[in-house]
Structures are given as structure tokens and as C-alpha cells.
GURO-181541 format. One record per residue: x negated, y negated, z of N, C-alpha, C in turn; residue in three letters. Coordinates in steps of 0.2 Angstrom, whole numbers, plus 5000, padded with zeros to 4 digits. Last residue first. Example, Ala and Ser with C-alpha at 12.3 -4.5 7.8 and 13.67 -1.06 7.14 Angstrom:
493650115035493250055036493650005039Ser493450285039493850225039493450165039Ala
This chain:
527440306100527340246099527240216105Unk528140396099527640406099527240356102Unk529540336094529440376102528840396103Unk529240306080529440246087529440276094Unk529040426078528540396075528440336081Unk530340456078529640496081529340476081Unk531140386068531240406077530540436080Unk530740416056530340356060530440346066Unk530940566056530340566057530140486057Unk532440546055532240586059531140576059Unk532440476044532540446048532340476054Unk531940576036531640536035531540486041Unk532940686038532240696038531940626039Unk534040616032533940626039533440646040Unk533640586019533640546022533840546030Unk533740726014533040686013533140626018Unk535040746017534740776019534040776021Unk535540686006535740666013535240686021Unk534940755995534840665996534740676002Unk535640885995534740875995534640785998Unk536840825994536740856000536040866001Unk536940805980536840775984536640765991Unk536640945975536040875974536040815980Unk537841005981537141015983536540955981Unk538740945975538740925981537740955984Unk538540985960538440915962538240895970Unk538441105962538041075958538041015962Unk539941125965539441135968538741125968Unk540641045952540641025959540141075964Unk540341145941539941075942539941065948Unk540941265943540341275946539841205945Unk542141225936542341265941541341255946Unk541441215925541741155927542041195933Unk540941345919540441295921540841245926Unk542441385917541941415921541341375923Unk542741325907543341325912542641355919Unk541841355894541741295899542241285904Unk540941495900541241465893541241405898Unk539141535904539941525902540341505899Unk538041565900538041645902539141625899Unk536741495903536741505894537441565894Unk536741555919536241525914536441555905Unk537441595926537641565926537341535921Unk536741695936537141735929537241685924Unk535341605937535841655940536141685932Unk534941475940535641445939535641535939Unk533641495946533941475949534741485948Unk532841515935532941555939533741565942Unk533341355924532941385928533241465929Unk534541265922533941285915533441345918Unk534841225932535241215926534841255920Unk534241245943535041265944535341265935Unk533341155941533141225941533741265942Unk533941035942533441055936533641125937Unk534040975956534641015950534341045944Unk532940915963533440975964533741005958Unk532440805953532240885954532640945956Unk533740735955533440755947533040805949Unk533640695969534440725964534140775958Unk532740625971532740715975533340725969Unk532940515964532440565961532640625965Unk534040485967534240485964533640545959Unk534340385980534140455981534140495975Unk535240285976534540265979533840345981Unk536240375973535840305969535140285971Unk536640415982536440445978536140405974Unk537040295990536740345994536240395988Unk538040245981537540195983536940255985Unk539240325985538740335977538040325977Unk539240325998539040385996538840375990Unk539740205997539340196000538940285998Unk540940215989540540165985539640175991Unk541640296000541540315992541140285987Unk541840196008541540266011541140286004Unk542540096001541940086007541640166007Unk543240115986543440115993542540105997Unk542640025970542740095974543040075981Unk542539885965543339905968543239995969Unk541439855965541839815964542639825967Unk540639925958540339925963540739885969Unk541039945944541440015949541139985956Unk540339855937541139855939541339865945Unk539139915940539139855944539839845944Unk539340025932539140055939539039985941Unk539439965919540139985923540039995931Unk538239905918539039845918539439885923Unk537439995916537339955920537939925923Unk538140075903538240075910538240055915Unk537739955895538539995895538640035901Unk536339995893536339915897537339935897Unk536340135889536240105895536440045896Unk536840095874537240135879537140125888Unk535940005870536639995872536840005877Unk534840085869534940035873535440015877Unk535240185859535140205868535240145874Unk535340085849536040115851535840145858Unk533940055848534239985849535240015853Unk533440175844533240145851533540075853Unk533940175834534340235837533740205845Unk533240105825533940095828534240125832Unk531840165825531940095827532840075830Unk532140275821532040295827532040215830Unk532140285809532640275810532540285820Unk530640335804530940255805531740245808Unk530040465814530740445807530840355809Unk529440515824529240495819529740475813Unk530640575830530140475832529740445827Unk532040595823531440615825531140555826Unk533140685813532940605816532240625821Unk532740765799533140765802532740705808Unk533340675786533140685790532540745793Unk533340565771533340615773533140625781Unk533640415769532840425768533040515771Unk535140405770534640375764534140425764Unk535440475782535540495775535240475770Unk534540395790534340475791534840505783Unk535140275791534640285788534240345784Unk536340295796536340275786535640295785Unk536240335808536640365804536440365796Unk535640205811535340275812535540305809Unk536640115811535940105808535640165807Unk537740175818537940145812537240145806Unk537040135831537340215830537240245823Unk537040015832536240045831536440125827Unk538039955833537639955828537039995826Unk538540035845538840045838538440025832Unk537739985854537740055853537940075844Unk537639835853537239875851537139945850Unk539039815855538939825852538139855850Unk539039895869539339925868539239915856Unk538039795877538039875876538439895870Unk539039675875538439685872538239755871Unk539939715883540039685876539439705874Unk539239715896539739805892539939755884Unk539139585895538539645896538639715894Unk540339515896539839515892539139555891Unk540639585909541139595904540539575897Unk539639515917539639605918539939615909Unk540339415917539439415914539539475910Unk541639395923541339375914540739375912Unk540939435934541439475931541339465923Unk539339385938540039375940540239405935Unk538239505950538139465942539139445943Unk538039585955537539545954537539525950Unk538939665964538839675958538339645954Unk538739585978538839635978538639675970Unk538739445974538039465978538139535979Unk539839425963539139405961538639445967Unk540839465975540939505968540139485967Unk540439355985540439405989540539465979Unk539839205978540339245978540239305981Unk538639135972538539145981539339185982Unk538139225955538439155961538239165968Unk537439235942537539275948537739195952Unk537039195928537939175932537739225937Unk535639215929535939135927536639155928Unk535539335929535339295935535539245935Unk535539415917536339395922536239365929Unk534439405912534939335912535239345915Unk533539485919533339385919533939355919Unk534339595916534439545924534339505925Unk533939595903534539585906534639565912Unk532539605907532839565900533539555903Unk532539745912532239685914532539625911Unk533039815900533439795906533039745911Unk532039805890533039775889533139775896Unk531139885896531139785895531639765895Unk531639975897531239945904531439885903Unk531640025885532439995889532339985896Unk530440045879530839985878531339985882Unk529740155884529640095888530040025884Unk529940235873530540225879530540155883Unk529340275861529540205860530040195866Unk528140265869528240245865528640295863Unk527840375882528040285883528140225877Unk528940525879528340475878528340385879Unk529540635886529740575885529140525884Unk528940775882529340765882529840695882Unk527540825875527740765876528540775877Unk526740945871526640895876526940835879Unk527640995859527641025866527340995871Unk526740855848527140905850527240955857Unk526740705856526440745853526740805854Unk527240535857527340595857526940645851Unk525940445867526340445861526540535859Unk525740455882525840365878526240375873Unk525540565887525840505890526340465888Unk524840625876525640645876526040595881Unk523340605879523940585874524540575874Unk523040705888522940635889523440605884Unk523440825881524040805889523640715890Unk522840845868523640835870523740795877Unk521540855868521740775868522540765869Unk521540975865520940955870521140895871Unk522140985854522441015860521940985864Unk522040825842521740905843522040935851Unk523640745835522940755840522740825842Unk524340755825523840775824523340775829Unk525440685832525440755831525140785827Unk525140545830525340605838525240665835Unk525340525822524740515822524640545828Unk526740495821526340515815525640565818Unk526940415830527140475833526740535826Unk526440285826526040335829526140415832Unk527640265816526840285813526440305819Unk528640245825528840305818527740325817Unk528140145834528640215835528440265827Unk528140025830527440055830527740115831Unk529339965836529339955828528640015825Unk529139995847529840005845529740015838Unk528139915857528039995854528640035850Unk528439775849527939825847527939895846Unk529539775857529539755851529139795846Unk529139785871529639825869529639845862Unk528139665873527939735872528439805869Unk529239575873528739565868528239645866Unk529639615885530239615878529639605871Unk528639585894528939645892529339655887Unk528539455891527939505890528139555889Unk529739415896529539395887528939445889Unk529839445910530139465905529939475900Unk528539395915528739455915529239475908Unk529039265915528439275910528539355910Unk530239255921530239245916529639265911Unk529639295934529939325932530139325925Unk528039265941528639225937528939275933Unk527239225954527539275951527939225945Unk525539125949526139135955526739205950Unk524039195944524639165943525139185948Unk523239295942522939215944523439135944Unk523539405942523339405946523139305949Unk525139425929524339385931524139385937Unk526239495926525839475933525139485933Unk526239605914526539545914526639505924Unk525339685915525439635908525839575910Unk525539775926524839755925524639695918Unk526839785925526539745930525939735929Unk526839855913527339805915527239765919Unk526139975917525839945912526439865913Unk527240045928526240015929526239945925Unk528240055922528140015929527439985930Unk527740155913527940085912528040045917Unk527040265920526940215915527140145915Unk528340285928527940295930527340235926Unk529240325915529440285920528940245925Unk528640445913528640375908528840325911Unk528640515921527740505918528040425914Unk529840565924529240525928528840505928Unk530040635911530340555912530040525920Unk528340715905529140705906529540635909Unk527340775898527340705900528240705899Unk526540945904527140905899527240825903Unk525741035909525540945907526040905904Unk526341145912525941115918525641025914Unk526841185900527141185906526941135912Unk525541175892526141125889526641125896Unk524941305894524841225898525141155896Unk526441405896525741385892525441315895Unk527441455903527241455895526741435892Unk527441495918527241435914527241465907Unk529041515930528541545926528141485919Unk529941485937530241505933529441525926Unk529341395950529741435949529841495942Unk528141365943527841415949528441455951Unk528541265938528141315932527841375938Unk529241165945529441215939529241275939Unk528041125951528541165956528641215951Unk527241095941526841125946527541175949Unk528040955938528041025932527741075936Unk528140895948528640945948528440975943Unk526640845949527040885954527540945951Unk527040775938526440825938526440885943Unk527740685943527940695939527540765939Unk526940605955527540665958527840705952Unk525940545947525740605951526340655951Unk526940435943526640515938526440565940Unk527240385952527840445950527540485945Unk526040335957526440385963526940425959Unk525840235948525540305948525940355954Unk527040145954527040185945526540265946Unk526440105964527340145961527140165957Unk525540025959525540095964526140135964Unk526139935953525739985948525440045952Unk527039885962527239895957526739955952Unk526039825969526539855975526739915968Unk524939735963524739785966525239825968Unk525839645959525739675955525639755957Unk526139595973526739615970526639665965Unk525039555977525339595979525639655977Unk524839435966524239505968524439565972Unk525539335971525839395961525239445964Unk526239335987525639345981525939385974Unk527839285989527239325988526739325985Unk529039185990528239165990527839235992Unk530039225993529739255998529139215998Unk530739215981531039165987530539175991Unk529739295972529739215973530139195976Unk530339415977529639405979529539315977Unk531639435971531439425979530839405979Unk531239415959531639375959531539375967Unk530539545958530139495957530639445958Unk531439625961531039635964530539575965Unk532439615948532739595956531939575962Unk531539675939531739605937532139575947Unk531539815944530939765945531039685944Unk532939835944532539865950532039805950Unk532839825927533239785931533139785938Unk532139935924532039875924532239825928Unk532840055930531940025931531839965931Unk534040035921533840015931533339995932Unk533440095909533640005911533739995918Unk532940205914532540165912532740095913Unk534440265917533840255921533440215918Unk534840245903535140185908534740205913Unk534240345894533940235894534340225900Unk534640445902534040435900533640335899Unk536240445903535740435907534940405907Unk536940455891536840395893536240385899Unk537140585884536440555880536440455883Unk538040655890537240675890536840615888Unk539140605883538840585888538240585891Unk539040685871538940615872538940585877Unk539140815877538440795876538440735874Unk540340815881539940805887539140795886Unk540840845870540840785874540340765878Unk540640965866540240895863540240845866Unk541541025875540641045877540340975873Unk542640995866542340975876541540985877Unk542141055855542540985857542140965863Unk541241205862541841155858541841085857Unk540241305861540041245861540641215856Unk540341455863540941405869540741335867Unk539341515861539841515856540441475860Unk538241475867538541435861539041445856Unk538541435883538541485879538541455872Unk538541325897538841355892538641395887Unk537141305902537641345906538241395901Unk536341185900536141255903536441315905Unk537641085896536941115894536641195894Unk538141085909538341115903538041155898Unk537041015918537341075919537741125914Unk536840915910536040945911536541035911Unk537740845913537440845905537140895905Unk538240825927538340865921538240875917Unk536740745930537140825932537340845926Unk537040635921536540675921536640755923Unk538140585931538440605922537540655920Unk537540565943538340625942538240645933Unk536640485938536440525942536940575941Unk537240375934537040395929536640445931Unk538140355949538540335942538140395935Unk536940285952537240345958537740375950Unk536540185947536140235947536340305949Unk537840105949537740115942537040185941Unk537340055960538040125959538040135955Unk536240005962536540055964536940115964Unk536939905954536239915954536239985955Unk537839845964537939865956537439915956Unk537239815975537339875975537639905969Unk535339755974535939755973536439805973Unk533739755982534139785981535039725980Unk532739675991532839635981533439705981Unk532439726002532639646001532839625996Unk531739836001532339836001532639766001Unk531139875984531139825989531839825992Unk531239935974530639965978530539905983Unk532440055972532339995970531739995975Unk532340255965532640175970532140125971Unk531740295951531640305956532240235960Unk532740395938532340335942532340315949Unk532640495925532940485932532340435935Unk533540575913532940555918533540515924Unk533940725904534040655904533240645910Unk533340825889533440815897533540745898Unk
């Protein structure tokens, strides 16, 4: 299952690279999810592979939004002169609100399409981690007795990256002997089996890569209409999809050999899970760049609708789940070849979307009221 991250938590620090790039890895999640759930396996071609290397971008590049969202958020918050107490406090409140809403949707799920077990109703999925990470990120790296600083941020959290990156293979060890009474506390932080869908070891690393990355493509953002829209100048972006792109192959390359040497098959508990979190990396901080390219030369209407999803990006991810794996998706589940699921992505799609559009007339619809009451 990919993820999904929430919109930037300040509207002041928002960029619409940022944006579009979340809008960008919201479409390719859809599809990933949709084929997935859809096609049959005896139709699992070429193309169907394809769509699973795609599959496999979303995940870190939400996470690296996350970061990059908070790296912006603190960068506003010191032109602002805000309290670090605030700011800490804004950010670790966010956090538990999305594991709550995570807990949430396992509740919805499992009331649509029935529970399996209390692995249904505890599984720590990509709201839980995200969620986490936000928290513990601002709780490490914003000292309550210090003004905000986005560079100490950074190294705390790169410095934390490191740890639960290398620590990965041996506590995931030690995951999967926790007794069940200890699973759903557990399964948060370190994967444990059927409890644990995205654990914060070893994911909360492409929080910090991407935190890490917007520290520096702060040093070439300019006063340029391309740098205040994309956030970052062209030959940054371009050295950022550099970057991704080698990391992906390296890490690709690393995992690959590993898992042959030492046997597989890959797993967190597998040392090779070091590399193979250096290659997700990549891939996200690869997208980041493009979703700031594309922010750059879509038309107006078509870069504002991405933007739209991008920023609506959780309703997106709850909606569709259930369309793709659930009740919901019908005949259509596990059911067609691939001419037939791609006939049925675009309706997929617009509904997710039309769930956003429609979150956010509700919303607007209810501060008009709020101001008429008033």
C-alpha cells in the first residue's frame, strides 16, 4: 500500500512545487493501488509490472513531502519570529491527530468490509507513521528553550534517520517476537508481524531526507517568479532529480546484491533493507523535483486542480482504498485484465478527486456560517 500525507500545515510556508508534486504522487498512488486490486493474475504483464514500479514511488515521496511541508514550515515560522514552543506544540499536535485519524480509518475499513482479527482494527499504517514522525521530529529537534532553527532540525533528524536505518534489520528481529498483548503498542515503532503495516523504523528516514533536502534547496531558492513558485531554481530541481535518481540506482544495485549474497527474501529484517531505504529515498526526493518541474509549465486551471489534490491528498487516500481492495470495488475486484482496469482508473480518479472538491466546499460552506453567525 502506498501513503499519503497530509497538506502543509501552514498556509504561509506552503509552496506549489510542493504541491504539485503531492497532487503528482496522489494520481500515481491511485493507480498503483487500482491495478493492484483489480487486475487478475493471470493478466500480471509487462504493463501490470509497470505500474508496479510505479507503485513503489508514492510511499517515500509522501514521507518526503512531510518533510519538506515541515522544513518550509519552520523556515516561515523564523521570518515570523514564532515561539519554538508553538511551533513544536503546532507540529506534535498534527502528528497525534493523524494517528488518531489513522485508527479512524482502520475502524471505517473494518466496518466496511469486515475485520480479520484485531490486526484489522490496530494495524499501524502510513497515517500512524507519518503521524509519528511529525511528532517525534518536532519533539527532538525544537527545543522548547531555543528559538526555531531549521538547521538543527535538520541534523537531528538526519541524525535520527541514520540510526533507525542502520538499527532496521535487528529490531525488526525483535519485532517479531513481541508477545500479542504487546503487538499494537509495538507495531507503531517497530514492524511486527500482521500489526505493522508501515512502521517508523526504518520510514521515518525519508521524513528527514526530505527535510534535509529543502534545507538545502533553500540556499538556491531566489526572489524569481520559477524559485517562489517551484521553490527551488531549475539547476537545483535538476541536481535533486540527479540526486534521486542516483540514489535510486545505487541503492537498487545495493539491495539487489545483497539479497543474493546473503540469501533472501528482502524484508526489514534483512540487512539489505539499509539500501533499499537509501533506493526509496531516491525515488521520492525524484519526484519531489518533478512535481516542482511540472509546477513550472502546467496551464493555470490544470496546475491549480493538481495543487487542489495535493493539498487534499488524505480525503484522496481514504476515499479510494475501498474501491481498490474493498466491497466497494464490486466485480472489479482481482476480477480484470488490464484494457479493463484502465477504462475504470479514470473514474477512480475523478471520484477521489471530487471527494477533495467537495471536502472543501463543505469546509468553505461551513466558515461562511460560522461568519453569518457571527
Amino acid at each position: 500500500m502506498s501513503a499519503v500525507v497530509p497538506s502543509g500545515v501552514a498556509s504561509g510556508s506552503r509552496v506549489e512545487g510542493v504541491d504539485v508534486a503531492r497532487g503528482l504522487a496522489s494520481l500515481v498512488m491511485i493507480q498503483g493501488h487500482a491495478y493492484h486490486g483489480w487486475v487478475a493474475p493471470e493478466h500480471h504483464d509487462a504493463a501490470y509490472a509497470f505500474t508496479r514500479v510505479l507503485g513503489t514511488l508514492p510511499l517515500p515521496a509522501f514521507l518526503v513531502l512531510a518533510g519538506a511541508a515541515v522544513m518550509l514550515r519552520l523556515q516561515s515560522a523564523v521570518k515570523k519570529r514564532e515561539p519554538a514552543v508553538d511551533v513544536r506544540g503546532a507540529l506534535m499536535k498534527r502528528g497525534a491527530q493523524l494517528v488518531v485519524i489513522g485508527y479512524a480509518v482502520n475502524a471505517t475499513y473494518a466496518l466496511i468490509d469486515g475485520a480479520a482479527g484485531l490486526h484489522t482494527w490496530l494495524r499501524a499504517d502510513v497515517l500512524h507513521v507519518i503521524g509519528l514522525s511529525l511528532a517525534t521530529s518536532a519533539w527532538l529537534g525544537l527545543p522548547t528553550t531555543r528559538e526555531v532553527s531549521p538547521a538543527r532540525y535538520a541534523t537531528r533528524a538526519t541524525l535520527l534517520a541514520i540510526a533507525v536505518t542502520l538499527a532496521c534489520p535487528w529490531l525488526s528481529r525483535l519485532g517479531a517476537d513481541v508477545p500479542l498483548a504487546l503487538a499494537p503498542l509495538v507495531a507503531p515503532f517497530v514492524d511486527v508481524p500482521r500489526f505493522s503495516a508501515m512502521p517508523f523504523v526504518p520510514l521515518f528516514s525519508w521524513l528527514a531526507i526530505g527535510a534535509l533536502a529543502m534545507h538545502v534547496l533553500t540556499r538556491f531558492r531566489t526572489d524569481s517568479p520559477i524559485a517562489r513558485r517551484a521553490g527551488a531554481s531549475g539547476p537545483a530541481l535538476l541536481g535533486l532529480a540527479g540526486l534521486g535518481l542516483a540514489l535510486a540506482f545505487v541503492g537498487a544495485r545495493s539491495t539487489s546484491w545483497l539479497v543474493e549474497t546473503l540469501g533472501g527474501p528482502l524484508s526489514r529484517a534483512h540487512i539489505a533493507v539499509i539500501p533499499n531505504v537509501l533506493d526509496l529515498a531516491g525515488r521520492g526526493l525524484l519526484l519531489l523535483a518533478i512535481g516542482a518541474a511540472l509546477s513550472l509549465v502546467l496551464p493555470n486551471r490544470l496546475r491549480a486542480a493538481v495543487v487542489r489534490l495535493g493539498q487534499g491528498s488524505l480525503v484522496a487516500y481514504v476515499v479510494h482504498i475501498p474501491f481498490c481492495y474493498g466491497r466497494l470495488a464490486g466485480p472489479l475486484l482481482g476480477a480484470c485484465d488490464m484494457a479493463r482496469a484502465t477504462i475504470a482508473l479514470p473514474v477512480l480518479m475523478a471520484l477521489s478527486w471530487g471527494a477533495v472538491f467537495a471536502r472543501d466546499a463543505l469546509r468553505e460552506r461551513w466558515r461562511a456560517t460560522k461568519r453569518f453567525t457571527r
